[in-house]
N, C-alpha and C positions, 0 to 999 in steps of 0.2 A: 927892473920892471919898466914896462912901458909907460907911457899916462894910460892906453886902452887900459890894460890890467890894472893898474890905479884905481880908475872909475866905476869899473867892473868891481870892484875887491869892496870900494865906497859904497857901489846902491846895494848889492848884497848885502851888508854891516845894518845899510838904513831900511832896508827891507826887514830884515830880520829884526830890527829895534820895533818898527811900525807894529808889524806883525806881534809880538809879544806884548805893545803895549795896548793894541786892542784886545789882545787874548784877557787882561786882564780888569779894562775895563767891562766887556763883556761878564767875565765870572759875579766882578763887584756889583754889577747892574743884576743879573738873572739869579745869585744865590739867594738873596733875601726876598725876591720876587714869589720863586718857586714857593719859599717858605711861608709869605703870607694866601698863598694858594695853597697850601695843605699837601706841597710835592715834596721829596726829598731836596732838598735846598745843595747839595754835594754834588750831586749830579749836572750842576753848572759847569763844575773841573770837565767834563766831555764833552763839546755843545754839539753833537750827535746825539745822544743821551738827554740832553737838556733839550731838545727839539720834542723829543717825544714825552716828557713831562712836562711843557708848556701846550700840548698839543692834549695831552689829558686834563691840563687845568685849565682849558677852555671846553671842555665838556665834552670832549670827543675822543674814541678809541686810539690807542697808540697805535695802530696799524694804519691810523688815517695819514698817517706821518711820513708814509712810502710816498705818498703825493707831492711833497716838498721836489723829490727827484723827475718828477713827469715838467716835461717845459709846459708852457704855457699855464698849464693847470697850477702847478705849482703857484704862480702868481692869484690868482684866485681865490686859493684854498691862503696861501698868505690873509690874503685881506679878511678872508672869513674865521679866520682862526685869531685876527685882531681885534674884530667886531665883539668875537664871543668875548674876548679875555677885558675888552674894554666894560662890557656889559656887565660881565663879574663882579668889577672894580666898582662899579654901579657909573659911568662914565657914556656918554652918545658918541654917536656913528665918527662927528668929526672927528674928536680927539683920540678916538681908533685907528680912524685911515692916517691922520698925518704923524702922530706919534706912536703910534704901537705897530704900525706898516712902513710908512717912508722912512721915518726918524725912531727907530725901534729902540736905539739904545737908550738914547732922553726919556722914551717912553716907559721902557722898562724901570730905568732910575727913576722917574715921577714916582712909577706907581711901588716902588721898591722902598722908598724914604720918605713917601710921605703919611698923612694917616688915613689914608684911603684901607678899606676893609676888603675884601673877598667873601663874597657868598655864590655859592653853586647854584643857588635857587634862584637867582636872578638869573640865569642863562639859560633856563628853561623856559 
């Protein structure tokens, strides 16, 4: 083997580690989440699937969730889909945009382990 193919054979290895061990920080963060949101909490194991039940537990149809795929809008429909889920949580605008948008996974985790409640009727 080369060192190229070394290196190559290396960031693949570390990619593939990265990549797995965000897969399951994610799960850790979005299953208990869903679950204080009244979603299927399982459905974090997809985060296609878990898109569209964090997108109903911010009060909005799963079809809204095709938006995520539109550029620019996508970014938008993010933010508003933070705002709703922040509101939920009974939570204001900032610690929506910077922790449920910028920094989603912290945000998730807050609001997944702490004693924060979920009610639907606040998002109305």
């Amino acid at each position: 083997m080369t060192s190229d193919n070394l290196a190559n054979s290396g960031a693949t290895a570390g990619g593939l580690i990265g990549g797995f061990l965000g897969y399951v920080l994610f799960v850790a963060a979005v299953w208990p989440f869903l679950n204080k949101a009244g979603q299927p909490g399982w459905t974090a194991l997809i985060p296609i699937v878990a898109a569209f039940f964090i997108v109903r537990a911010a009060g909005l149809s799963a079809w809204w969730t095709l938006l995520y795929f539109v550029p620019i809008v996508n970014i938008v429909f993010a933010i508003i889909v933070a705002l709703r889920l922040g509101k939920g949580f009974g939570h204001g605008a900032v610690f929506s945009v910077f922790l449920l948008w910028l920094f989603a996974l912290i945000g998730y985790f807050i609001l997944s382990y702490s004693s924060n409640t979920y009610d639907r009727s606040r998002i109305a």
